[in-house]
N, C-alpha and C positions, 0 to 999 in steps of 0.2 A: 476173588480178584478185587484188587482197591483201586480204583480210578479217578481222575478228576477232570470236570467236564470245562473247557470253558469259553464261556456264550451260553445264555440262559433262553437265547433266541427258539425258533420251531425246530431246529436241526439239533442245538442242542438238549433242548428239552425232550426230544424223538428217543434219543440216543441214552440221557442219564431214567429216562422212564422202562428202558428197555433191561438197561445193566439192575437197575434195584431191582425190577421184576423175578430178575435171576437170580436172586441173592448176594448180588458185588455192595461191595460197599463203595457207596461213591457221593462226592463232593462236587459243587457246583456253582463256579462262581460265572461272579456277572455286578456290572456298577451301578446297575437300577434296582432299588429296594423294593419298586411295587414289583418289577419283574419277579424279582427272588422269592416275595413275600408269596407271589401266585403259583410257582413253581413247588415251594415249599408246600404249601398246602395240600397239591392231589399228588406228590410220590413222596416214597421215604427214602428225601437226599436230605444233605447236609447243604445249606446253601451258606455261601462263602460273599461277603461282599467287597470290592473292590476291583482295582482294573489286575486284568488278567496275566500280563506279564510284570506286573508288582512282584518282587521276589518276597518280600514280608507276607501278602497276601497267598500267596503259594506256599510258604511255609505253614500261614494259620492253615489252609486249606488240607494239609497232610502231605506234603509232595515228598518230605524224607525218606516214607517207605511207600510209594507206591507205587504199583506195577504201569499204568499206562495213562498218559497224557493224550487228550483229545480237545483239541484244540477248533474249535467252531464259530468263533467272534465275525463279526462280519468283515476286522481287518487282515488284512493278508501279513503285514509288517506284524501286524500286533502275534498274531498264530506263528509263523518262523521264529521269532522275538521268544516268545515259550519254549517253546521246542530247543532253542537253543539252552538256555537256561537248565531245563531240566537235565538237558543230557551232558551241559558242563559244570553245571553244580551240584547235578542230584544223582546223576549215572541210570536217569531213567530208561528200562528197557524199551519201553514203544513209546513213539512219538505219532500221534496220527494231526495232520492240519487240512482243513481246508482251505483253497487256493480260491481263488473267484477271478483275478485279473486275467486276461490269454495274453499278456504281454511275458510273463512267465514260463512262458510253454511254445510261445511263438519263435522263435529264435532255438530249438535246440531245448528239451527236459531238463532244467540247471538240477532239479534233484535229483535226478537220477544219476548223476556223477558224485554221489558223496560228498558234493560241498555243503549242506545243509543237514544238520543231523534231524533229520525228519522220514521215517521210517515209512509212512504210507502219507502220501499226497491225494485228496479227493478233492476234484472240479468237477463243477455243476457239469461245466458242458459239455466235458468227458464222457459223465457219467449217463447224462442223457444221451448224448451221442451213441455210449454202448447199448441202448434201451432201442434206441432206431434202427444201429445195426441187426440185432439179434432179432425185432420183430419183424423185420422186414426179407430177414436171411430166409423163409420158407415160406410160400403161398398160404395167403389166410391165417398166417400166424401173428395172435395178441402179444404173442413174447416168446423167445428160447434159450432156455437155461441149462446151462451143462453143470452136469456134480456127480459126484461121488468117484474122483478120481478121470474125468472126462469120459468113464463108460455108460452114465445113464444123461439122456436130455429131457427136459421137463418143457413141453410146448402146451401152450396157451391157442388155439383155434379156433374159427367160428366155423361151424356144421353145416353142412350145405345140406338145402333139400331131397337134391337127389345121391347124397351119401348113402352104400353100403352100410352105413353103422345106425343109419336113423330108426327109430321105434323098433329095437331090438332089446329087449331086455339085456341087462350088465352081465345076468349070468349063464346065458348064452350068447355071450360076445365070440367066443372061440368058432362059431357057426356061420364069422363071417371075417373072422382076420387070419385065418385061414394057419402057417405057420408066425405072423406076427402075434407077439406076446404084450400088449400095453396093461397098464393100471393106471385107472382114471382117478386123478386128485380132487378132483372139482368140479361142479357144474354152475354156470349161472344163465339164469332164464330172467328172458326178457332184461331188466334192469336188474333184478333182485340182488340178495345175498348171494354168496358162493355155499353151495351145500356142500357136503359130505353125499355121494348118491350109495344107495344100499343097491344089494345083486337085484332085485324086484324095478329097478328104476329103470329109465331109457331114456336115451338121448332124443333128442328131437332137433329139429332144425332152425336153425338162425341160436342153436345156444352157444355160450361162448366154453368150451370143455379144455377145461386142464390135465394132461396126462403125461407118463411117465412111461420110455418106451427107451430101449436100446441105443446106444448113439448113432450105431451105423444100419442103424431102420429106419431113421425119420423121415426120409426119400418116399418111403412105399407106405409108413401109417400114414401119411394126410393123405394116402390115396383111398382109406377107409372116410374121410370126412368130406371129398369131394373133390381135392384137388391133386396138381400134377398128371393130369392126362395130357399134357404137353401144350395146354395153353400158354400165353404170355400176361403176367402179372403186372399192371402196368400201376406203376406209385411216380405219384407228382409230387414233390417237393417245393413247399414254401418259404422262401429265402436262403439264399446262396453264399451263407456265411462261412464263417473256419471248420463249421460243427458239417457243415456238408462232405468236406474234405474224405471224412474216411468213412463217413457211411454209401459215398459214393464208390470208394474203391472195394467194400463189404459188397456192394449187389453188381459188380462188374466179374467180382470173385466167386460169387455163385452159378457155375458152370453146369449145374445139373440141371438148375430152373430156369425157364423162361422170363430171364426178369427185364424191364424198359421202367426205364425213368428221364422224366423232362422237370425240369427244376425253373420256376417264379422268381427271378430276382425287379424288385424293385430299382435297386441301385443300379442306370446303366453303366458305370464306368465296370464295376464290379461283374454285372450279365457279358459286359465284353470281354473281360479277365477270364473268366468262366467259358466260355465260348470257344479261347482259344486254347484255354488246356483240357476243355474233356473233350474231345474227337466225338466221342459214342454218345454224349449225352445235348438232347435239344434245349438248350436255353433259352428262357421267354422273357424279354425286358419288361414290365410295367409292374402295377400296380397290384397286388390279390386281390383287392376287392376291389376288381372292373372287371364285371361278368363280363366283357367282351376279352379279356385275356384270360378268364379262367375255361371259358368253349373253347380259345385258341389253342389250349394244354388239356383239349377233349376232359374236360375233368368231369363228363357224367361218364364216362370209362372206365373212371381210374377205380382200381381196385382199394388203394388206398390212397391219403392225403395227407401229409404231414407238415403244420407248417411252425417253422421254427424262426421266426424272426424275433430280433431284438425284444420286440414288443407285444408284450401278454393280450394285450386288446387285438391286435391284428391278427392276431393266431386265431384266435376264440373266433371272432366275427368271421376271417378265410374261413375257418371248419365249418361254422354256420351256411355260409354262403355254397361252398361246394358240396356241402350235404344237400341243401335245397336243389342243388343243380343236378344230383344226380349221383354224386362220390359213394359208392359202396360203405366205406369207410373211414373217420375222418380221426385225426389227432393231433393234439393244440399241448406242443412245448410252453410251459410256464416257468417263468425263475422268480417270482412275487407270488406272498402267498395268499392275495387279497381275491383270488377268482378260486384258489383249488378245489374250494366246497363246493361250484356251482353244480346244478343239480343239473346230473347226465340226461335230463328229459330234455335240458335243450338241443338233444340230436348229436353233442360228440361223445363219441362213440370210445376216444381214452384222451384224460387228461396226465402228460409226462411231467411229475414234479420234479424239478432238480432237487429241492431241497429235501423230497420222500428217498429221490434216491440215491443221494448223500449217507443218509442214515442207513437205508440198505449195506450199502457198500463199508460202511465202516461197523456195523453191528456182522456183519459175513467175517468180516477180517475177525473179529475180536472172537467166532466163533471157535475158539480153541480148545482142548481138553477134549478132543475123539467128539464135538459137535458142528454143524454144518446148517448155520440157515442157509435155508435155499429159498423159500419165497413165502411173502405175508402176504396173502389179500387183503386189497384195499378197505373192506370194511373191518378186517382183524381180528373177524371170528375163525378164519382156518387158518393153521400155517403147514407149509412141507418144509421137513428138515433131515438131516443125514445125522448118524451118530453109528461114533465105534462102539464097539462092548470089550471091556476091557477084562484082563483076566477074573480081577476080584470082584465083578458088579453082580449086584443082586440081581441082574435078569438072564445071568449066566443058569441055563436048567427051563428056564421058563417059557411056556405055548408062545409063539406069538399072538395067537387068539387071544391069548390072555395082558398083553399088554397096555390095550387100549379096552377101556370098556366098549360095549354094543353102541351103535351110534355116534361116537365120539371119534372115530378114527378108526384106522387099520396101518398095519404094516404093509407097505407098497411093494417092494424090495427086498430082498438079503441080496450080498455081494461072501462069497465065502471063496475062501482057495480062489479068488478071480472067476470064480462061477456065479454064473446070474439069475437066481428064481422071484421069480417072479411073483407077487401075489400068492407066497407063500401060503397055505394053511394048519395048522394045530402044526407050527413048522417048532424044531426046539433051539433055543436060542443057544450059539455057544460061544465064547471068546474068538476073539479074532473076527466075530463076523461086523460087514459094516450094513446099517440098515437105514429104508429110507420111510419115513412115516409122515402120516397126516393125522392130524390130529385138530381138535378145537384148541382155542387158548385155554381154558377155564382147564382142561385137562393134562396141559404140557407140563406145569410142575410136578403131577405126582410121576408121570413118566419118567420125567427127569433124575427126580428121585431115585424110582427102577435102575435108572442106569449109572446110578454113585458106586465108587468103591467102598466096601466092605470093610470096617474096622480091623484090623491087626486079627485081635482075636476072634473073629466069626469067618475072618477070608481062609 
């Protein structure tokens, strides 16, 4: 695939470091030469100098034949402004932009009525937005991710003490999930890495475990980790912005779980606007950081804490504060990427980058050709991904054992004829099936490789 990025910024630098890894060929401009000259240096792109919707610039850049424009500058005019161009001068197939204003989005989705030839639209605070809904959709869940066609979910969990699943070896899990079937992707203990766990490992408590389970089991697996015995899950909400809107109406739609939420807003006109249209939800006017309003929203309770206001420093310092107070679990929305490295020892527990999940959302779309990311942890040593096998691929015949070296991964999954195995073994691979793997980075290209088609003459 031949792409060209443009914004040489973290989002597009995320994005063009991603596609060369894969073999695309890709172009990347941007108007700052030290920007370019640094970008150039740690990937193998083509950096393009000049402004971004310059048509002469887009031509030096390749945009004649190429397959897909991603557009990531930090103007919103300037990214539509491309998008246009390419698709009426160039007949570009994909057009992806990102959006940053909500006055775009406030009024009625103008893209999404075809008056913009812009094919995928990513906003930061969309994209976080869907990060709050999903994590907060099931007790104790770090995140939930649906794939491989909506039948498999991949949840993110922290392990309760007195979990059924604790200090059980991996390969006697089946001795306590009785007829549920899970495959665990992940573990991370204490702060650490995310590992790969072999069958000799065991969960323990307070680890945070990534697995892979059924869609319509997620109700009864987290009751292997501790939770859903009909408690109420109580999440406090910091700041009562647009982005509340629909994570609010995500945990009022969760009918099976016990979910309560009471929402911080600073702004009183805004806490009374709020007040009068959610019935069910208690609104608290002040400030997050007046311990006397954050007792008032019981925050040593809360199961979790999310706070998402305007400003990166208020976030951070709320999570700070209601961790000291007592918050099980605390997490600080960021859209500046001047705090995203700070070091999780100061007690929060996940930092939501818009701009990490920008590049998610738009490296998932571009996942084409029978592949499926589905999730990178944040250190970027493991990732889970979905892939078809297609008639002519070399891993047509081949063990699943044998796909992944020892230690480096396993196949999690097969989906065959819409049947679901599970943690297959010496399973054999056949066209048509779709499969879900974890793997390290260092070992995804030769896999990758495995699953190419077969030259004319060898297929």
């Amino acid at each position: 695939m031949k792409a060209i990025v443009l914004g040489a910024g973290r989002v597009g630098y995320g994005i063009a470091k991603e596609l060369s890894l894969n073999e695309n060929d890709v172009s990347i401009i941007d108007s700052s030469p030290e920007v370019l000259k640094i970008v150039a240096n740690k990937i193998d792109v083509r950096p393009v100098l000049g402004h971004a919707s310059d048509i002469d610039v887009l031509i030096e850049a390749g945009i004649s034949d190429t397959d897909v424009l991603i557009a990531v500058t930090s103007s919103d005019e300037v990214n539509i402004t491309s998008c246009q161009i390419a698709d009426f001068m160039f007949g570009i197939e994909t057009k992806i932009a990102r959006i940053n204003k909500k006055s775009y989005f406030r009024n009625g989705d103008i893209f999404s009525h075809g008056k913009f030839p812009v094919d995928v639209v990513v906003s930061p605070e969309i994209e976080i937005s869907d990060i709050v809904k999903r994590s907060i959709s099931i007790p104790g869940a770090i995140d939930v991710l649906t794939c491989m066609g909506n039948a498999i979910k991949i949840i993110g969990i922290v392990c309760r003490g007195t979990a059924p699943i604790v200090n059980v070896p991996l390969k006697f899990l089946t001795s306590v999930t009785d007829d549920l079937e899970i495959a665990i992707v992940g573990i991370r203990r204490g702060r650490g890495n995310i590992i790969i766990p072999n069958r000799d490992d065991c969960i323990l408590a307070d680890d945070e475990v990534y697995l892979a389970c059924r869609a319509g089991d997620a109700a009864n697996v987290i009751k292997l980790f501790g939770y859903g015995g009909g408690e109420t899950s109580k999440i406090v909400m910091i700041g009562g912005g647009d982005m509340c809107d629909g994570i609010v109406d995500a945990i009022l739609s969760q009918k099976e779980f016990n979910l309560s939420i009471k929402i911080i807003e600073q702004d009183i006109k805004r806490a009374e606007f709020l007040s009068e249209k959610l019935d069910e939800i208690e609104i608290i006017p002040g400030s997050p950081l007046d311990v006397e309003i954050l007792n008032s929203a019981n925050i040593s309770e809360a199961g979790i804490v999310i706070s998402m206001t305007d400003d990166d420093k208020t976030n951070i310092l709320a999570c700070l504060l209601a961790k000291r107070l007592g918050a099980t679990r605390v997490s600080a929305v960021l859209s500046e990427s001047y705090y995203s490295d700070l070091p999780y020892s100061l007690g929060i527990d996940s930092l939501l980058d818009s701009r990490h999940a920008i590049i998610a959302k738009i490296l998932h779309y571009l996942g084409k050709g029978g592949i499926e990311d589905i999730l990178k942890f944040d250190d970027g040593e493991v990732e889970v991904f979905a892939i078809e096998v297609y008639k002519n691929s070399y891993a047509v015949g081949v063990i699943t054992d044998n796909i992944v070296s020892k230690n480096e991964g396993y196949v999690a999954i097969i989906i065959r004829n819409d049947k679901i195995i599970m943690r297959p073994k010496r399973f054999l691979v056949d066209a048509g099936d779709k499969m879900l793997l974890v793997a390290k980075q260092d070992s995804i290209k030769g896999i990758l490789k495995l699953f190419q088609g077969k030259p004319k003459y060898l297929a």
